[in-house]
N, C-alpha and C positions, 0 to 999 in steps of 0.2 A: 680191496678194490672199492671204488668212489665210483662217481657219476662219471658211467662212459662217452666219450664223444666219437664224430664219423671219423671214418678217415679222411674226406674230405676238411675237417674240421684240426686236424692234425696234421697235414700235409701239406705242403704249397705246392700240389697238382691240380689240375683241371682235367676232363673227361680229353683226350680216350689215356690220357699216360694215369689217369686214378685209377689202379690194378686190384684194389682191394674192397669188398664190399663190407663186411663186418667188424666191428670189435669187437670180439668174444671177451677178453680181459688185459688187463696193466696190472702188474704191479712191479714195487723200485725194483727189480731185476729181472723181471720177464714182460713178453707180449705176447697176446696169439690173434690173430686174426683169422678173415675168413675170406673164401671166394668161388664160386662155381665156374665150373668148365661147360659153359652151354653158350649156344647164341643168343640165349637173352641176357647176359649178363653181360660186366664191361671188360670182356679179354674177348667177347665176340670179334672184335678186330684183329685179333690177335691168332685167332684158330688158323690150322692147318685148313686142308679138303678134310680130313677125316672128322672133323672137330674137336681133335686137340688140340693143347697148349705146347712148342717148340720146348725142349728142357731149358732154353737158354732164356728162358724168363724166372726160374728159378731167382738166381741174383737178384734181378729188378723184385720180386715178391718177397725176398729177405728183406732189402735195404728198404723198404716200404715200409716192413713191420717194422724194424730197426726205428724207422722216421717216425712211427703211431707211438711207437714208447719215447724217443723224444721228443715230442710234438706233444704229447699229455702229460710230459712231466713237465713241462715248459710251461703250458696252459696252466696247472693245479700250485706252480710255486709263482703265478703272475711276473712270469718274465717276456712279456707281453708278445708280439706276433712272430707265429711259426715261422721259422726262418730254415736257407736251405743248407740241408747238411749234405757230405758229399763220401761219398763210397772210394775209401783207398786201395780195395782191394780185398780179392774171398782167397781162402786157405781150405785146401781138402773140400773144394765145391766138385760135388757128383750129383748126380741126376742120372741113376744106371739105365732108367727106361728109355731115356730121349727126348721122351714127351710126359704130361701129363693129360691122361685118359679124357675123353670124351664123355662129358656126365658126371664125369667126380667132384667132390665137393672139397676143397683143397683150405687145411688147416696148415696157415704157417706160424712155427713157434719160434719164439727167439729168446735167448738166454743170456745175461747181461756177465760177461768173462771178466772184463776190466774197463772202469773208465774213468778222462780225469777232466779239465775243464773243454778240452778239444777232441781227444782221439778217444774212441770207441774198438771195443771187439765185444761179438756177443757169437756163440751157437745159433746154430740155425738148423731148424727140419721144418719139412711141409711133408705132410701128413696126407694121405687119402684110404678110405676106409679101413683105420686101423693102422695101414702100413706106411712106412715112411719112403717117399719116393723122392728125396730129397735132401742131403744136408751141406753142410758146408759151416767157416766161420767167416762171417765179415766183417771186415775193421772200415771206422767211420774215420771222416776229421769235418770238422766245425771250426768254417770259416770266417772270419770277422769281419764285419762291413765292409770296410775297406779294402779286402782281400776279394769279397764277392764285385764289386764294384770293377777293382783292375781287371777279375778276372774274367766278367762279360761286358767289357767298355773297355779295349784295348787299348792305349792311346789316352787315357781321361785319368789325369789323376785325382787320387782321392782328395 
């Protein structure tokens, strides 16, 4: 592990969709990150009444840490600004509780399965006190300018 960066620094989000507060650590085949279930942090928009987190943010908080591990590896081999990568789809995603508790401090890990210039699959758990209340695998693809271009400028070509 090297000089960690935010996840704001990793990501091409902005507040309220930046779902993750920490980098715990990177390395070439894992990530973990960090983030708490309260209303001072930034899933406060996100809570239920009870002050959980919906399970169905699971996905969005893999594909996040997915983006911290290519967003730092991208940053550390100077292949210059974080660009967006795009979620094709999760395999054996459960979330058995529904939600994520109220006050928990949610560690998501991701495990890098296979990757090659474009398409991604990594493991995934998120983690709260010890237990795992979350996993799944998510497969990534990395879209090329001109791909990102048609596909939010319908009509404009590259």
């Amino acid at each position: 592990m090297t000089h960690l960066l935010t996840p704001g620094e990793c990501l091409p989000h902005d507040a309220p969709m930046l779902l993750l507060e920490d980098v715990v650590d990177v390395t070439d085949e894992s990530a973990h990150c960090r983030v708490s279930v309260n209303h001072q942090s930034v899933l406060a928009p996100f809570l239920d009444a009870q002050g959980a987190l919906p399970g169905w943010y699971a996905l969005e908080l893999m594909a996040q840490t997915v983006g911290v591990w290519s967003g730092w590896h991208r940053h550390h081999r100077g292949q210059g600004s974080i660009t967006l990568g795009m979620v094709l789809g999760a395999r054996e995603l459960v979330c058995a509780a529904g939600a994520f508790p109220a006050n928990a401090t949610l560690d998501i890990q991701v495990n890098l399965l296979m990757q090659d210039d474009r398409f991604g699959s990594f493991d995934c758990t998120i983690i709260a006190g010890g237990e795992p209340l979350a996993t799944g695998r998510v497969n990534t693809f990395q879209p090329t300018e001109d791909e990102l271009a048609t596909l939010f400028n319908p009509g404009v070509t590259p």
